[in-house]
N, C-alpha and C positions, 0 to 999 in steps of 0.2 A: 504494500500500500504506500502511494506516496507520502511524501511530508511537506504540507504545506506549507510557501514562507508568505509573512504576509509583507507584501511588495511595502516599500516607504515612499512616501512623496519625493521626490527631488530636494534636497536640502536649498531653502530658500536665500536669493539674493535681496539688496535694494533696490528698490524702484528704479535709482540713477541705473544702475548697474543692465536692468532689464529694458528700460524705456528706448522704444525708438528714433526719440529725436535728437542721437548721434549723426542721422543722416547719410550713414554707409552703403544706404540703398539707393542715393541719387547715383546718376547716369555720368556723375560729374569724375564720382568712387569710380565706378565700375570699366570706366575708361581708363583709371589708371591701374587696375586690376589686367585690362586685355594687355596694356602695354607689356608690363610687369612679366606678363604669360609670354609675349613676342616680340622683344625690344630688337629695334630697328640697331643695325652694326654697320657700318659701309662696307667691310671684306667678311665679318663673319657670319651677318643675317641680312643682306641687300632687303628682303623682301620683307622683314619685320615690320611692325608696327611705331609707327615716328611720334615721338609723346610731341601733342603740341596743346597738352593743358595745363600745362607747368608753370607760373609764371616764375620762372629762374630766370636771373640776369649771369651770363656769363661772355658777355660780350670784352669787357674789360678785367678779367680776371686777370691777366696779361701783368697791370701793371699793379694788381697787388701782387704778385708774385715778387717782381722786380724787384717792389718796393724792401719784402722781406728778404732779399736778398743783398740789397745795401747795407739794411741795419737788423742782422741776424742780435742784437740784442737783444731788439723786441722781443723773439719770440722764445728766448734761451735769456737764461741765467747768469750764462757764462762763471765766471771766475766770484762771482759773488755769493757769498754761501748765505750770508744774512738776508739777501735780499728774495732769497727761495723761501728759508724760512720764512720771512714774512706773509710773503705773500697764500704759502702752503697753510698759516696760520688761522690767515687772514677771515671773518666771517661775517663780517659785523651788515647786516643788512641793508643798509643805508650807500655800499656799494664802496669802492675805491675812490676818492673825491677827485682824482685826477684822471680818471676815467669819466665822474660827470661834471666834470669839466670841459672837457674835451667833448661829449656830446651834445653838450647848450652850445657850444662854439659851430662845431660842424652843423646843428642845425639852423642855426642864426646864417651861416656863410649858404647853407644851399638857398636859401632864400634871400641871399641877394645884398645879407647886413639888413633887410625892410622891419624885422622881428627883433628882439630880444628874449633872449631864457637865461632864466636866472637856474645857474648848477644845483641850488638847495631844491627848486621845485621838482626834478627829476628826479621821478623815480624808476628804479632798473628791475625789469622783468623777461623770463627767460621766451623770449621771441612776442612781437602784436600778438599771437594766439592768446598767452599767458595775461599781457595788459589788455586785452579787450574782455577776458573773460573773466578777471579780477575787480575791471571796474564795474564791470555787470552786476557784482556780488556789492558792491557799494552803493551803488544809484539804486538799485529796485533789489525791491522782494520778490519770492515763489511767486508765479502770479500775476506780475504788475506786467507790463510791456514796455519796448522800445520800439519807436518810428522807425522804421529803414527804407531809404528811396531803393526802387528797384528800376532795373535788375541788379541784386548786389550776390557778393562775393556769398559761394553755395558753403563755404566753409564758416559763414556766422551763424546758419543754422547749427552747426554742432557747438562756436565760441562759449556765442550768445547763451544758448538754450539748455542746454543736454545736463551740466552740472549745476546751473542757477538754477532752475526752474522757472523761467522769463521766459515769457514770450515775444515775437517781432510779428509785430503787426505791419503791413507793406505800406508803404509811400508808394501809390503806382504811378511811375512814370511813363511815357511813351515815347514816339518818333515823331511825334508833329512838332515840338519840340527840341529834338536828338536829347529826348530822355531828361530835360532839364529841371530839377524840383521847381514846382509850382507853388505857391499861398495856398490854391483851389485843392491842391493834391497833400498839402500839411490836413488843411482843415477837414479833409473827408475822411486820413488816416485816422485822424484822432476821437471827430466823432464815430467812427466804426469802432473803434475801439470800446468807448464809449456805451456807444448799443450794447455791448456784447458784456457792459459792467467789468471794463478792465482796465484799471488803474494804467495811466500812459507817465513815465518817470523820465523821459527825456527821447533825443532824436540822434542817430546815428545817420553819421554821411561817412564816405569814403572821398577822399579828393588830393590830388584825381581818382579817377573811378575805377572801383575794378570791379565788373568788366569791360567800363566803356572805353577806358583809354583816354577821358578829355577828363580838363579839370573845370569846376564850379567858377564861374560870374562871381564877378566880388559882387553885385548886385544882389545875385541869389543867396549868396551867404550872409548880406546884410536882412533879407526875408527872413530865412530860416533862425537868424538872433534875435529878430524883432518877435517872430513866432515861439519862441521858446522863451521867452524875456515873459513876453504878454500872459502864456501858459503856466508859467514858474514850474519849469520844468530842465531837464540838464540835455547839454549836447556836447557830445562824444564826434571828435572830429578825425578821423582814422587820417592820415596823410604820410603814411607808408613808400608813396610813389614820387613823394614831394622832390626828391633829388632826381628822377626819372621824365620831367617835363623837358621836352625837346631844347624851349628856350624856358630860362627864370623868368623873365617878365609874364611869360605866359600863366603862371601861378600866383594864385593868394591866398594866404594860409588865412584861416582863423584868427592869429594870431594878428596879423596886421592890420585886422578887421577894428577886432577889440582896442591896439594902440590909437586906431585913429576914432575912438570911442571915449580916448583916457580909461580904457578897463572898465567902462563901467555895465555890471553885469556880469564881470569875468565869472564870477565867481560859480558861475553854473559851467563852465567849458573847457573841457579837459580834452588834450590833444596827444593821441597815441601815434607813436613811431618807432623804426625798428631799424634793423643794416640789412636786412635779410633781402631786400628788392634792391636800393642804392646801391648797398657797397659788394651785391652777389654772395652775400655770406649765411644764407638761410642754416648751415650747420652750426653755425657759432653759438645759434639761439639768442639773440641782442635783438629787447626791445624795448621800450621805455615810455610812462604815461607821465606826460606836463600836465598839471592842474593847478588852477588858478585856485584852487577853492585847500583851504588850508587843512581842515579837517579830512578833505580826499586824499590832501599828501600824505598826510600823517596814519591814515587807516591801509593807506596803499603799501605804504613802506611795511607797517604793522605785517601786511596780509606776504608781502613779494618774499618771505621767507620761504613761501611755498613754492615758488617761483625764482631761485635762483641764479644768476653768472658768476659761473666760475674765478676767482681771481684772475689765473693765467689766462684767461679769455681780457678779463678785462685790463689787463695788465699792456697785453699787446696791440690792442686796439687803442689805449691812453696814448702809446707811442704814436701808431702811425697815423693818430686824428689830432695828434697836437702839430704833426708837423702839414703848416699851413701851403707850402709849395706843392708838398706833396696831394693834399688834399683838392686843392684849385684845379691843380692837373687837369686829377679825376672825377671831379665832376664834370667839369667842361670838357675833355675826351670820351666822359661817360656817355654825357649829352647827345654831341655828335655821331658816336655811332647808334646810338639807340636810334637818331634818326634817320638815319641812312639804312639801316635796318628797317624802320616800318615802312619807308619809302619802297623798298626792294619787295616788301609780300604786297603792300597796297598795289604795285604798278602789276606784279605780277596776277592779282587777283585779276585785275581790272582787264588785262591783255585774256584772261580767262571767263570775259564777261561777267564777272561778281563782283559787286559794289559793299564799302563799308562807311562806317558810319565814320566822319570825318575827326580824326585823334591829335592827339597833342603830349600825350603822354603815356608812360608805362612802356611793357613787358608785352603788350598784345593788340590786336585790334580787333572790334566788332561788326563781326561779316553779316550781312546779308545773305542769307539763301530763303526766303522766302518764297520766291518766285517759283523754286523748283518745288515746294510741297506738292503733295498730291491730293491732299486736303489741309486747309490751311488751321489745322488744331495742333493741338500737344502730342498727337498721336500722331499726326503727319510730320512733326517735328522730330521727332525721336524714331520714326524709321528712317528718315533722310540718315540720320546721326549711325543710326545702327549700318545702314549702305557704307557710310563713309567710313568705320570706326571697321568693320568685317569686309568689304571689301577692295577701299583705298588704303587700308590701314594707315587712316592717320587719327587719332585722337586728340577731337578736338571738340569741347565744353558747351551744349547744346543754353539755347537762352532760356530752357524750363529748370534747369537745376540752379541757374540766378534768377530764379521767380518772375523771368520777366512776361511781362502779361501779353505780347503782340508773338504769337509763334514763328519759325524761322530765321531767328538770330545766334550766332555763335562767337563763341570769344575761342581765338586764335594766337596763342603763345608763338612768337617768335624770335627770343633771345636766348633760351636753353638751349641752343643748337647751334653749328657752325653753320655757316654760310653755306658749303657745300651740301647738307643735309636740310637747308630752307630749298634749294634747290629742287631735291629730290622732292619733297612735298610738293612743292609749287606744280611739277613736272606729273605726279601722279594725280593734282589737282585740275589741272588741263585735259588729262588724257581720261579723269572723268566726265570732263562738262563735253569735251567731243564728246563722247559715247552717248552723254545724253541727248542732243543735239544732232547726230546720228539716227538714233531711235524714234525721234520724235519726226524727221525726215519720211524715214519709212512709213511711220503711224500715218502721215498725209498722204502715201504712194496711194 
């Protein structure tokens, strides 16, 4: 006779732990999963799959290399045994001061000297991921929501949401515009919000945009102050891509918004930045929240223990952002080839018949393929995306996993690659649109 066991339930997790809004089921994941399965090699997988949802800058890696090369101090010890110790000692949260020092400076010089940061208001956290989703836990409760213009970046779905318990309610933007936040598009965010009895704790922008590639109107950023002033509520200005606008004049931070304000109202607007787009060093994990609001400094610092950089990280980074020749260099070489790059997929779309939405900034641009849907929904979207992704294999970020509301948009990374290899895309991006074009010939025979 048998012996019955009597089965146990699964030993229970937390909610966080269980809940889906990590967001690994977007199209945005799954494309870096195909890659992951068939990365594209020039001699050892020609026919792999070419990641083009990355937003990595590796176009100027070149001259930090160099850079570490001139002054192997930076990144060694050398002959100094005290100065290992210290640093190996080193914990104190608040960060190496000569390190945010050096970060209030670099970011003041990307824009232009037009800003000031004071090194005591920085505070250092281990990549944007870490400061966006730190200050989340400070602005709102479980619950409450943040405004976000769309289409934005598919990865605040997990920042934002997943371990706060905050919600993003959309800012929807569109194309009749080229996606620009509206007054009309604040006030219908928040009364939706509203409707729906959920506390709205402040407005998240990206600027420049990611995915769009262009930066914010000082005009619109003067809206969206006036609008959150009026609300009493906090805005969170991501500006990640700040050192990545083709030209500086082309850009206005926040920052320069509120100086020619005299600050007043600072106190609600906190500005997050990182190295990980500018200076191409997304492994270093460097990223850091400015807030005007004294008690955000101080609960931030409080909280970034969870969230730490390594001394030796910031040890060698103090070096090469204090030295100011070296730093000019690189953004202004930075500059130039970034554009010279977008110039080269935009021309090449275009010779491809694909139009994009016209950029100024970042690691990518925002294509159009609308045209080709075969129904113009989410689901027409996302089979175009699947064609491209299994049979062009190229991997490239459909506009439904950046919530954007008009189907047939994609954001299209082009500095994770070398030139040769925008090449081979551009070339397998062509020798799609013929076939389409082709097909549709015969469909008329």
């Amino acid at each position: 006779m048998a012996i019955e066991i009597d089965q146990q339930p699964p030993v229970g997790l937390s909610r966080v732990a269980v809940s889906e809004t990590h967001g690994e089921d977007s199209p945005y994941f799954a494309g870096w999963k195909a890659y992951d399965e068939n990365p594209y090699d020039e001699s050892k997988n020609p026919s792999g799959v070419i990641q083009m949802g990355l937003a990595e800058n590796q176009v100027s890696f070149d001259l930090l290399e160099e850079f570490l090369k001139q002054h192997s101090e930076a990144s060694s010890w050398g002959n100094k045994i005290s100065s290992f110790r210290e640093n190996a000692l080193f914990q104190d949260y608040h960060g190496l001061q000569s390190f945010r020092k050096a970060m209030a400076s670099f970011m003041e010089q990307i824009r232009g000297g037009r800003a000031k940061f004071d090194p005591d208001r920085v505070v250092l956290t281990a990549g944007a991921t870490g400061a966006n989703e730190l200050l989340t836990f400070i602005l709102a409760d479980p619950g409450d929501a943040l405004l976000v213009p769309t289409p934005y970046y598919p990865g605040f779905d997990r920042d934002l949401r997943w371990r706060t318990g905050v919600k993003i309610v959309p800012i929807h933007c569109d194309s009749s515009n080229n996606f620009q936040v509206t007054p009309q598009a604040l006030e219908a965010a928040y009364n939706n919000a509203e409707a729906m009895n959920i506390k709205v704790r402040g407005v998240l922008i990206t600027n420049p945009s990611n995915p769009l590639g262009t930066t914010s109107q000082r005009s619109v950023l003067e809206e969206i102050l006036d609008f959150v002033t009026r609300k009493n509520i906090h805005l969170v200005s991501d500006e990640i891509y700040s050192g990545s606008v083709f030209s500086s004049s082309e850009f206005v931070s926040i920052a320069e918004v509120l100086e020619a304000r005299n600050n007043e109202g600072s106190e609600r607007v906190h500005i997050v930045y990182s190295l990980s787009k500018d200076l191409g060093l997304p492994g270093f994990r460097v990223g850091t929240i400015y807030s005007y609001n004294d008690k955000v400094v101080t609960t931030a610092r409080r909280m970034s223990s969870f969230t730490l950089i390594s001394s030796q990280t910031q040890h060698l980074l103090a070096s090469m952002l204090s030295d100011k020749e070296f730093t000019q260099n690189y953004i202004e070489t930075n500059r130039e080839r970034l554009r010279k790059r977008y110039e080269m997929i935009i021309q090449g779309l275009r010779v491809a018949g694909i139009e994009c939405l016209q950029g100024n900034a970042g690691l990518f641009c925002w294509m159009n393929l609308s045209p080709l849907l075969e129904t113009p929904t989410r689901e027409g979207e996302l089979a175009l995306w699947n064609s491209i992704l299994h049979e062009v294999k190229l991997n490239i970020s459909p506009g439904s996993s950046c919530h954007c509301s008009e189907p047939g948009w994609f954001r299209v990374c082009f500095a994770n690659m070398s030139e040769q290899t925008l090449e081979v895309a551009l070339d397998r991006i062509h020798q799609f649109m013929k076939r389409r074009r082709d097909k549709e010939k015969l469909g008329h025979v």
